[in-house]
C-alpha positions in Angstrom: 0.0 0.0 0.0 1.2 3.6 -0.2 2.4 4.8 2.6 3.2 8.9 2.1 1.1 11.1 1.4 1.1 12.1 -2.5 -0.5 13.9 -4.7 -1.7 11.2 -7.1 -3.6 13.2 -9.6 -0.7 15.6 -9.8 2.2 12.5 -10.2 0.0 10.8 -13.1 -0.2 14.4 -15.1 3.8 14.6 -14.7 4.3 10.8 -15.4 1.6 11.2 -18.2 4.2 13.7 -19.7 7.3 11.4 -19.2 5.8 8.5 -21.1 2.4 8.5 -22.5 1.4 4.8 -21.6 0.0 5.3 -17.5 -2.9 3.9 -16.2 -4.2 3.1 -13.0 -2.6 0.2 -11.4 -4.8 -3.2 -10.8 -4.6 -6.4 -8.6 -2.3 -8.1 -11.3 -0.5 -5.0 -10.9 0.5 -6.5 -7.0 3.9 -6.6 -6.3 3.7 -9.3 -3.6 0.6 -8.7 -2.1 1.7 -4.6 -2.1 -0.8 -3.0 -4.7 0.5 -0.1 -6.3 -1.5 3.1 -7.4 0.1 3.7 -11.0 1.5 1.8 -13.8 3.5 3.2 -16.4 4.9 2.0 -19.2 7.6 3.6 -20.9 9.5 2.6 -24.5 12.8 3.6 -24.6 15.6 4.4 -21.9 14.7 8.3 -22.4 11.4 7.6 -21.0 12.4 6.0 -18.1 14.4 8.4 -17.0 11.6 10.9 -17.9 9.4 8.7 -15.9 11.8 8.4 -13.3 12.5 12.0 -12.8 8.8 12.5 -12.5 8.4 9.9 -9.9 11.2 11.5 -7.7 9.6 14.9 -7.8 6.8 13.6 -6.8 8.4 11.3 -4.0 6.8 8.2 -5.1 8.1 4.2 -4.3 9.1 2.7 -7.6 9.1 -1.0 -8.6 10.8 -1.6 -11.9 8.7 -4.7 -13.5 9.8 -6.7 -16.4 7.1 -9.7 -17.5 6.3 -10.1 -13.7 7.6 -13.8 -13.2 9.6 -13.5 -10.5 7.7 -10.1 -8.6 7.6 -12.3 -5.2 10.8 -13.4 -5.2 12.5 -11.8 -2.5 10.5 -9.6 0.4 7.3 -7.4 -0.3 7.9 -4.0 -1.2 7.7 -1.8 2.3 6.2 1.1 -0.3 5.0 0.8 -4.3 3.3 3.5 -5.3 4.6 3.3 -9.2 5.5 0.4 -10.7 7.4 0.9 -14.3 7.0 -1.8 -16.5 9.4 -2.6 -19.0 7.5 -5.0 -21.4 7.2 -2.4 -24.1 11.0 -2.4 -24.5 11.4 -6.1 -25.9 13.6 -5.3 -28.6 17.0 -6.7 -29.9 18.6 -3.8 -30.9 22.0 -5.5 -32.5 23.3 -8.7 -32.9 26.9 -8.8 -34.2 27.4 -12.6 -34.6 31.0 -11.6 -36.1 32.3 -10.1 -32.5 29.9 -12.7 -30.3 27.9 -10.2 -29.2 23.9 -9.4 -28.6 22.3 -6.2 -27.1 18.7 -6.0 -26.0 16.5 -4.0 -23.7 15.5 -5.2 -20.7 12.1 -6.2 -21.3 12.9 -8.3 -24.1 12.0 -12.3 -23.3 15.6 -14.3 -23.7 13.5 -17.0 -25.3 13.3 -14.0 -27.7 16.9 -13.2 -27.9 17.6 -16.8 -28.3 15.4 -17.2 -31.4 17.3 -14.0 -32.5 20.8 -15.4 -31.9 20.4 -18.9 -33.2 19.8 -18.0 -36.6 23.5 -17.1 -36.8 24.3 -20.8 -34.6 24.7 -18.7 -30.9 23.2 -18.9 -28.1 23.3 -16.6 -25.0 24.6 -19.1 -22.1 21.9 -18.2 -19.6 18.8 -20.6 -18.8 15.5 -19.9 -19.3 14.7 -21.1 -15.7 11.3 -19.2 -15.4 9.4 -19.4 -18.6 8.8 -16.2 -20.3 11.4 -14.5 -17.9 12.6 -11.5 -19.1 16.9 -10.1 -19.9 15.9 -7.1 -16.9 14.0 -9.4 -14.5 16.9 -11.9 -14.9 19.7 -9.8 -14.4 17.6 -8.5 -11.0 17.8 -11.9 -9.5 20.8 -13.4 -10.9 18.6 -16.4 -12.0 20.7 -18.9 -13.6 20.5 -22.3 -14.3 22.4 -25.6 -15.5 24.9 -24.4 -17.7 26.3 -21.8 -15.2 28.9 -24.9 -14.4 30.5 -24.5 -18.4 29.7 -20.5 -18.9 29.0 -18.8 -15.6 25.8 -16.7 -14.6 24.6 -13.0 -15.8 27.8 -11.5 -14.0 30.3 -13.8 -16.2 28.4 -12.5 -19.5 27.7 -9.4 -19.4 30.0 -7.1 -20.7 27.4 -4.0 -21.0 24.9 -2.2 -19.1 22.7 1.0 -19.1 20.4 2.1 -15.9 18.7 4.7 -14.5 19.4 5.9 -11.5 16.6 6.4 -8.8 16.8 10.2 -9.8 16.5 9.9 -13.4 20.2 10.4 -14.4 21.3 7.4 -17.2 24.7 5.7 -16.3 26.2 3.1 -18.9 28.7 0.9 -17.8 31.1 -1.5 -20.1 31.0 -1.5 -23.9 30.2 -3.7 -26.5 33.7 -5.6 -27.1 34.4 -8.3 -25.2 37.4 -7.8 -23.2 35.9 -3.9 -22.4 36.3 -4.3 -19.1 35.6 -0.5 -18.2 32.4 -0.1 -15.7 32.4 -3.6 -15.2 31.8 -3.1 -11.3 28.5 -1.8 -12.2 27.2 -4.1 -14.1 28.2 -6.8 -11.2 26.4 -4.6 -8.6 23.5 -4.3 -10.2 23.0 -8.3 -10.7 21.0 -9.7 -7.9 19.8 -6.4 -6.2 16.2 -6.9 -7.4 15.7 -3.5 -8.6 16.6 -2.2 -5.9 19.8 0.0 -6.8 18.4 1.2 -10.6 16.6 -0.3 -13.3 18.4 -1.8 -16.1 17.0 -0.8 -19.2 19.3 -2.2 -21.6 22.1 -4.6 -21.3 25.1 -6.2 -23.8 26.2 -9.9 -23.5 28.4 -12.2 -25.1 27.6 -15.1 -27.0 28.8 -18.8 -27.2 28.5 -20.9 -30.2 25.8 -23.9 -30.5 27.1 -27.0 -30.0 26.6 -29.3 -33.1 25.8 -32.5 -30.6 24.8 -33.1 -27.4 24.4 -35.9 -25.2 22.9 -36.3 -21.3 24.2 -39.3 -19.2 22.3 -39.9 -16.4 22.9 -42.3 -13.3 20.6 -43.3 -10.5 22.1 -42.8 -6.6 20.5 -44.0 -3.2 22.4 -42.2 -1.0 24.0 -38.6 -0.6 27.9 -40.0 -0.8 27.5 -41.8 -3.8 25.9 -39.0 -5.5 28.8 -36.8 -3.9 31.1 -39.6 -5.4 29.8 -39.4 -9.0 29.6 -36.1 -9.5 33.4 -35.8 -8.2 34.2 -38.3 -10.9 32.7 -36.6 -13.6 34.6 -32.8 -12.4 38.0 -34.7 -12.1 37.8 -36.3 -15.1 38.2 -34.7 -18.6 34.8 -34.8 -20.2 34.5 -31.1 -19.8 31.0 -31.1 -18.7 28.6 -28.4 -19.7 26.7 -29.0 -17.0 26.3 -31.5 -13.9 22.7 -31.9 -12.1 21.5 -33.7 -9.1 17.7 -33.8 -8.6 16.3 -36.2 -5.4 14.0 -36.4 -3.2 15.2 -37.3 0.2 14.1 -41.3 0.8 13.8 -42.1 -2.5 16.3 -42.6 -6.0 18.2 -39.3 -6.7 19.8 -38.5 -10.0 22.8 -37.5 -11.1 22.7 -36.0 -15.1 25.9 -35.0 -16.5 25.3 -32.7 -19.9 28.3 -33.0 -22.9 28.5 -30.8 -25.8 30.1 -29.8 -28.9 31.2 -31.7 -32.5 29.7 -34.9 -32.8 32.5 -37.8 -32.7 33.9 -35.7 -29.8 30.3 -35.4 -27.5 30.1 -39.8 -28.9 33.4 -40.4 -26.8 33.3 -38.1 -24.1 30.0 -40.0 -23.8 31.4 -43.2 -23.1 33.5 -41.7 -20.8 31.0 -40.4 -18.9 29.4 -43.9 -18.8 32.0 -45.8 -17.7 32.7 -42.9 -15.0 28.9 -43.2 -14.0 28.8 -47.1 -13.8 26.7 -50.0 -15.5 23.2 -48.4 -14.3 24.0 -44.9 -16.4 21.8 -44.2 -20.1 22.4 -41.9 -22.4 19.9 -39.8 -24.5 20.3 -37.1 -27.5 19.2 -33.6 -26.8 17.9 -32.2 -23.1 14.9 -33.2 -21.8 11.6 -31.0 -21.5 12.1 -30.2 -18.0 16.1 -29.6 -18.1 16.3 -25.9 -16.3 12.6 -25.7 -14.7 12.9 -25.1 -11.2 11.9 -28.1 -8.4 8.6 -25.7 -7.7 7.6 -25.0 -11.4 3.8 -26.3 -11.9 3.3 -26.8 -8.3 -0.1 -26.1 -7.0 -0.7 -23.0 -5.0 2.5 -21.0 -3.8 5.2 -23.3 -2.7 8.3 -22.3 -0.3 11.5 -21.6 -2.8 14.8 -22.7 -1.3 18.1 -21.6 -2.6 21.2 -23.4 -1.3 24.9 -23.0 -2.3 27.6 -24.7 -0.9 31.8 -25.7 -1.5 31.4 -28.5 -4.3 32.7 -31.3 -1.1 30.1 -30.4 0.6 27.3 -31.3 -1.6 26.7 -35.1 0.5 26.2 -33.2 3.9 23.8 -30.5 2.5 22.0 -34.2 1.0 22.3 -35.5 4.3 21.0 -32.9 6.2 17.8 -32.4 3.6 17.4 -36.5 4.2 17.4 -35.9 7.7 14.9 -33.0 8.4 12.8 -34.1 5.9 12.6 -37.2 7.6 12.0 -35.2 10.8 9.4 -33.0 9.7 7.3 -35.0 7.5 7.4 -33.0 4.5 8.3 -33.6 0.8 11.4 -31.7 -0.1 12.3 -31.9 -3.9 15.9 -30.9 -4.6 17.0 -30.1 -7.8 20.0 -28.2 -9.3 24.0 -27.6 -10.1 25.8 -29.9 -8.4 29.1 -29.1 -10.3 29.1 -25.3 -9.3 27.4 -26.1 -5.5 24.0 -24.9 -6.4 20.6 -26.4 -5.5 17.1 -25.5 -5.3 14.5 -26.8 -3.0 10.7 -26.8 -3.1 8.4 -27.4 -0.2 4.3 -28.1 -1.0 2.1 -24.5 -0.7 0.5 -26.2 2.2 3.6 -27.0 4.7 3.0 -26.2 7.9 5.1 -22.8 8.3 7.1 -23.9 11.6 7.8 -27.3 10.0 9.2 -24.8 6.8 11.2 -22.9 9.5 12.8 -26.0 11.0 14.0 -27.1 7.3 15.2 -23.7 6.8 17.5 -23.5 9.8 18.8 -26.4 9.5 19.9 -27.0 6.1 20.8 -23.1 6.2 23.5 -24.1 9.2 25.2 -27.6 7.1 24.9 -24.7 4.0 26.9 -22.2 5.8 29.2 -24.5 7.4 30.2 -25.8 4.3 30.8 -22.4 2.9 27.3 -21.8 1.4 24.3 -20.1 2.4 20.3 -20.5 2.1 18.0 -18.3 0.7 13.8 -18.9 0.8 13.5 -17.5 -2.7 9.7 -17.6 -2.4 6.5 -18.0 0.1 3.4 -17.6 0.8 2.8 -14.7 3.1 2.5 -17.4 6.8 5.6 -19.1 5.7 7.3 -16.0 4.9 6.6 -14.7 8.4 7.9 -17.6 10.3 11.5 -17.5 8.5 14.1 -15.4 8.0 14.6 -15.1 4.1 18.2 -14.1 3.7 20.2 -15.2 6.4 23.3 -13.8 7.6 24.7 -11.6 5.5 28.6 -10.9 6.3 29.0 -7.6 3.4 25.3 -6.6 4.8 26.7 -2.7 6.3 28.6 -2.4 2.8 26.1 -3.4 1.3 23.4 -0.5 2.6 26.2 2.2 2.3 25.7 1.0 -1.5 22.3 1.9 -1.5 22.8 5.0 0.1 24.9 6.3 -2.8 22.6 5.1 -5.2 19.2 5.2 -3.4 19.6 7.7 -1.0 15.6 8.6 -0.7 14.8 4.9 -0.1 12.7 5.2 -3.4 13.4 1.8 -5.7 11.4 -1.3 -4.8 12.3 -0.6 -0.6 12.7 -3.4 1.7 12.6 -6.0 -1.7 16.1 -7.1 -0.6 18.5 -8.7 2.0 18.4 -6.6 5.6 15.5 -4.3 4.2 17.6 -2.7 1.2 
């Protein structure tokens, strides 16, 4: 809800100026449950700073909004009087396929820039984790997915960034060369700060060929060591994996799936590698299966608790362990699923948990998580659940981190309280 007292008639007449395209804001409008009183919906990086600027004069909370898949990730907004929605900016606006490079504004889908890229046989290395997620709404929450083990996440490619800054001003950071490496610091600082520092209109990354072949060997584990002991065998070995996943559910057969790409006869032996690595029970398949990045919650009824652990890559059979164990304790399904070569997994709890049976999980895979140099994250909750945990954690960098804000927030103004320690 808004919480100052504005002059709402006045702000819509000056935001009306900026961009043209402002309505009233609905209930699909929500940004976790916060309704805002405004929409706008500007086209070009101009107009959100036009937009912008009107917003600050008129002191009003701003949630930038890309397609809206991932608006309750995080915390609710303390404030969201405006939101500014980005979908009308879905454009590629270059694609040099001779330098490896693609720029598009931050609404635009990367299904989209995918289709754009392959016709020249790239790809830009980031996962579609969320379907219909958007290039801004992904760079806001660092979502990755499988193939961050082989290429990274947004921070490794992107080389180039333009945002506006809570007061209107446009900053660019980067270029559109590869090894430009100037502003690079801003680009990494606004990645994972769910809007909450400025709002990325447009952004440069670089590309990665297609692979011409590819090939997923898969092999069935029963307990959290041996899963721990394949996956070690397949990062020690030289099969250069493009990605290595673990999905389980604790009591029952876990998964280990080991991704291989690139020219034919050279993903056809690395495949037998793999397989002899994995053991008699492993199978091979051409291509990626339907459900290869989706997320443990995806197509889950109601709102299910989002976990996000991450861990040092010899710890991944105590973080098992300890999800076996309180699942056990607590009677509730827990469905892990994720990057077991880079130490990355991703939980999912039923809508219906009961919320202090959700908080015992929490804290306790949050301690193995942190003791193995990790952390734990509830990425999303229904409101009851979201009450009886602590989202974030500890947070080490948390006073740097706010003194960041400051600088580049000091009014408090873009999507408050969204992220870690109220930012």
């Amino acid at each position: 809800m808004t919480t100052l007292d504005v002059d709402l008639a006045a702000a819509r007449t000056a935001l009306s100026a900026a961009c043209g395209e402002v309505a009233d804001a609905g209930p699909a409008d929500a940004v976790d449950g916060v309704t805002p009183a405004l929409v706008a919906r500007p086209g070009s990086t101009p107009e959100v700073a036009e937009v912008l600027r009107a917003a600050a004069a008129h002191r009003l909370a701003v949630v930038p909004r890309g397609r809206g898949t991932k608006l309750t990730w995080g915390r609710p907004p303390e404030r969201a009087d405006l939101v500014v929605d980005l979908s009308r900016m879905d454009a590629v606006l270059d694609h040099a396929a001779g330098d490896l490079i693609v720029e598009a504004q931050a609404g635009t889908t990367l299904a989209e820039v995918q289709r754009t890229v392959a016709g020249a046989g790239q790809r830009l290395a980031l996962d579609e984790t969320v379907p219909g997620g958007s290039v801004g709404g992904t760079l806001a929450t660092n979502a990755s997915g499988p193939g961050r083990v082989a290429f990274g996440t947004a921070r490794d490619l992107l080389i180039g960034v333009t945002v506006v800054r809570a007061d209107g001003v446009v900053a660019k950071a980067g270029g559109r060369v590869v090894k430009n490496v100037a502003g690079y610091d801003l680009g990494k600082l606004v990645i994972g700060s769910f809007g909450t520092l400025a709002v990325v209109t447009e952004a440069v990354f670089r590309l990665h060929p297609l692979p011409a072949a590819r090939s997923v060997v898969s092999a069935p584990f029963e307990r959290p060591e041996e899963a721990q002991r394949l996956v070690q065998a397949v990062l020690q070995a030289q099969v250069v994996p493009s990605a290595v996943e673990v999905s389980w559910r604790p009591g029952g057969t876990g998964t280990v799936s080991v991704l291989l790409e690139g020219i034919e006869a050279g993903v056809e032996g690395r495949t037998a590698t793999t397989r002899q690595l994995l053991g008699e029970a492993s199978s091979a398949a051409a291509g990626l299966p339907e459900d290869w990045a989706a997320l443990p919650w995806a197509g889950r009824p109601g709102r299910p608790t989002a976990l996000k652990a991450t861990f040092a890559l010899s710890g991944l059979a105590r973080v098992l362990e300890t999800a076996r164990a309180v699942a056990a304790d607590t009677g509730l399904d827990l469905d892990l699923r994720g990057s077991a070569g880079a130490g990355v997994l991703h939980g999912a709890l039923a809508a219906d948990a009961d919320p202090a049976a959700v908080a015992r999980v929490v804290e306790r895979l949050r301690a193995e998580c942190t003791d193995v140099g990790g952390a734990l994250v509830v990425l999303d909750a229904a409101p009851e659940v979201a009450a009886a945990v602590d989202t974030w954690g500890p947070v080490p960098a948390l006073d740097l981190m706010r003194r960041v804000k400051e600088r580049f927030d000091p009014e408090r103004r873009l999507a408050p309280g969204r992220f870690v320690g109220g930012i």
